[in-house]
N, C-alpha and C positions, 0 to 999 in steps of 0.2 A: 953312736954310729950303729950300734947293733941293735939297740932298739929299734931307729930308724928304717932297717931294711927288713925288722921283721913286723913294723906296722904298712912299709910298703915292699911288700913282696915282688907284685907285676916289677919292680925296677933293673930286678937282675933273671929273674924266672921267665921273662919271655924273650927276650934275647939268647938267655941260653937253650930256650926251646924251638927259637929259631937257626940256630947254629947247629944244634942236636939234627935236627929235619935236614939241613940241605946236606952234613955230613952223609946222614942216612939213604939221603934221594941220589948222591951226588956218583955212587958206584953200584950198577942195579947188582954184580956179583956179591957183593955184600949186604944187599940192601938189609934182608932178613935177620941179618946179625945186627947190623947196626939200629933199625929200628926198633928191635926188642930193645937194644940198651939204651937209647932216647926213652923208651917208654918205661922204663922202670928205674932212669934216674927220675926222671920227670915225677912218676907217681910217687916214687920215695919223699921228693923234696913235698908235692902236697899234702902227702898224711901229715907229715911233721907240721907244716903253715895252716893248714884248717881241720876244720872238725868236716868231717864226712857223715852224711845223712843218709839216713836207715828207715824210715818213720813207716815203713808199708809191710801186712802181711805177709809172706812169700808168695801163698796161692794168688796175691793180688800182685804181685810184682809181677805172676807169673802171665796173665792174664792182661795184664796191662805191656809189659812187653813186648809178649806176642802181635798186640794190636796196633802198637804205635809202629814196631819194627814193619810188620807189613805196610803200614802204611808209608812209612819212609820211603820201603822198596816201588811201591805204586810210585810216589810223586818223583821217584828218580827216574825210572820206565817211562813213565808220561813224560816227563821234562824232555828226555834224551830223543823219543818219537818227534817231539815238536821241534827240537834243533835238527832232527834227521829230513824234518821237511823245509829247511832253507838252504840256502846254495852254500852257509859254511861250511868245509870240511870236519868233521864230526864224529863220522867213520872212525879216518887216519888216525889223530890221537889217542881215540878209543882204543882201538885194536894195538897200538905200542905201548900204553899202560898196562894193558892188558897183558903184553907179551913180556912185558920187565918185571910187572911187580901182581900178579897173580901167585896167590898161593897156590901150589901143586900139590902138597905133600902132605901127611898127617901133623905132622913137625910144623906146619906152619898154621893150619887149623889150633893145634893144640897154644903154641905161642899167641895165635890170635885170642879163641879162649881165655887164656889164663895170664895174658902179659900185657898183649896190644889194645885189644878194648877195654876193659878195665883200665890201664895206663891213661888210655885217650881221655875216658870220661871223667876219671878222678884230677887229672890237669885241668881240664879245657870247660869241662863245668863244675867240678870239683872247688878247683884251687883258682883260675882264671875268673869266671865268672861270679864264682863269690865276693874276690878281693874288687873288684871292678863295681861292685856296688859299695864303697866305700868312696869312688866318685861320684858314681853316675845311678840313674834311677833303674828298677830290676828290670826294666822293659831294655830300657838304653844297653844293661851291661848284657843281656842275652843275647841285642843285636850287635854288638863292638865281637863278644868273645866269638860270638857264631863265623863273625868277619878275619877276627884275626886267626881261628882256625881252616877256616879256608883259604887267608896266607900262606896260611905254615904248610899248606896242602899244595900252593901254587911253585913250591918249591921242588916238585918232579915232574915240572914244566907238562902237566896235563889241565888245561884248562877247563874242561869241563867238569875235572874232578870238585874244581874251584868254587863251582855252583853247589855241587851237589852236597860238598864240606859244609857251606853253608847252610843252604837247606834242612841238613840235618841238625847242622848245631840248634838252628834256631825251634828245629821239633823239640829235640833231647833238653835244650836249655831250659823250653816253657814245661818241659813233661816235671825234670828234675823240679824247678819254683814248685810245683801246681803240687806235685807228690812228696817230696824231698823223700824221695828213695833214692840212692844209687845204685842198690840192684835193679833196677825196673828201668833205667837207662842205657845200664849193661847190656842186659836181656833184649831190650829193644834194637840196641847197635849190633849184639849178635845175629842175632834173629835176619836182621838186614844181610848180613854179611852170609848169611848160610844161602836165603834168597837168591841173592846178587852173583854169587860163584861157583853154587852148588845144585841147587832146587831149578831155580830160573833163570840164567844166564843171559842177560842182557844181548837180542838180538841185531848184531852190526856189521 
C-alpha cells in the first residue's frame, strides 16, 4: 500500500491541495495565515515525492526570469484590457480580489518571497506536473497541471484569476521542461507578482 501511494502520489496530494486552498480562500481574515500553511505543507510533501531541478546558472536564472515574469505580467494586462472591452463584469470581481487578498504589508511580500512562490512552484510544477507525466505526455501534463492550478485558484471564487492561474502555469510549466531550473520559475512568478502589485498595478 505504501509503495502504491508513493508510486502514485497525485492520489492523495491533490485533494489535499485542494482542501488546503478553499480552507485558505474560505476566510479572507485569515487568508495570509492559512495560505502560507497550504504552501509549505504542500512544498514539504514535494521535496520528499520528487527530485527538484536546478540545471541553470544563476546569472541565467536571473535573466531568464526577469523575462518570462515580464512577459507573464504583459499577457495578464493584455488579457484583462480585452475582457474590459466586452459587456462582462470584469471590473467587479477584479477590484474584490483585489480588496480580500492583496498583499499590503512587508510581512506578506516577505512570506510571498520565501513561502508562497516557491511553495506554488515546487507543487504545481515541481511535484504535480512531474508525477502527471507518468500518465500523460510532457505537453498533456503541462496543460492538465496548468488546469488543475487554476482550479485550485477558482476556489476564491475570482474567475478571472482562473485564466490567468492558467496562463501562467502553462508559461512557468513549458519554461520549467525547456530549462529544468526551478529557480528561474521562481524568479519568473516573482518578478510577476512585484509587476502586478507594486511597480504596475493593473488598471480597473
Amino acid at each position: 500500500m505504501i509503495n502504491f501511494f508513493k508510486q502514485h502520489t497525485l492520489i492523495f496530494m491533490l485533494p489535499l491541495a485542494f482542501f488546503l486552498y478553499n480552507l485558505a480562500f474560505e476566510n479572507t481574515s485569515i487568508f495570509w495565515y492559512m495560505y502560507t500553511f497550504a504552501m509549505l505543507t504542500l512544498m514539504s510533501a514535494a521535496i520528499i515525492f520528487v527530485k527538484i531541478h536546478d540545471e541553470l546558472v544563476t546569472w541565467k536564472s536571473l535573466i531568464y526570469g526577469l523575462g518570462y515574469g515580464t512577459l507573464l505580467y504583459g499577457l495578464i494586462a493584455i488579457g484583462l484590457q480585452l475582457l474590459l472591452l466586452t459587456p462582462i463584469d470584469v471590473a467587479g470581481p477584479v477590484k474584490s480580489f483585489l480588496s480580500d487578498f492583496s498583499p499590503f504589508s512587508i510581512w506578506h511580500y516577505l512570506l510571498l518571497m520565501f513561502i508562497i512562490v516557491p511553495g506554488e512552484e515546487i507543487f504545481w510544477r515541481g511535484l504535480v506536473q512531474q508525477k502527471l507525466k507518468q500518465y500523460l505526455s510532457t505537453s498533456w501534463s503541462i496543460l492538465v497541471s496548468s488546469i488543475l492550478f487554476g482550479s485550485a485558484l477558482a476556489l476564491g471564487n475570482f474567475w478571472p484569476g482562473v485564466w490567468a492561474g492558467i496562463a501562467a502555469g502553462l508559461v512557468l510549466g513549458l519554461l520549467y521542461e525547456w530549462k529544468k531550473s526551478l529557480p528561474v520559475i521562481i524568479i519568473a512568478h516573482l518578478v510577476m507578482i512585484v509587476l502586478l502589485f507594486l511597480v504596475l498595478p493593473l488598471p480597473v
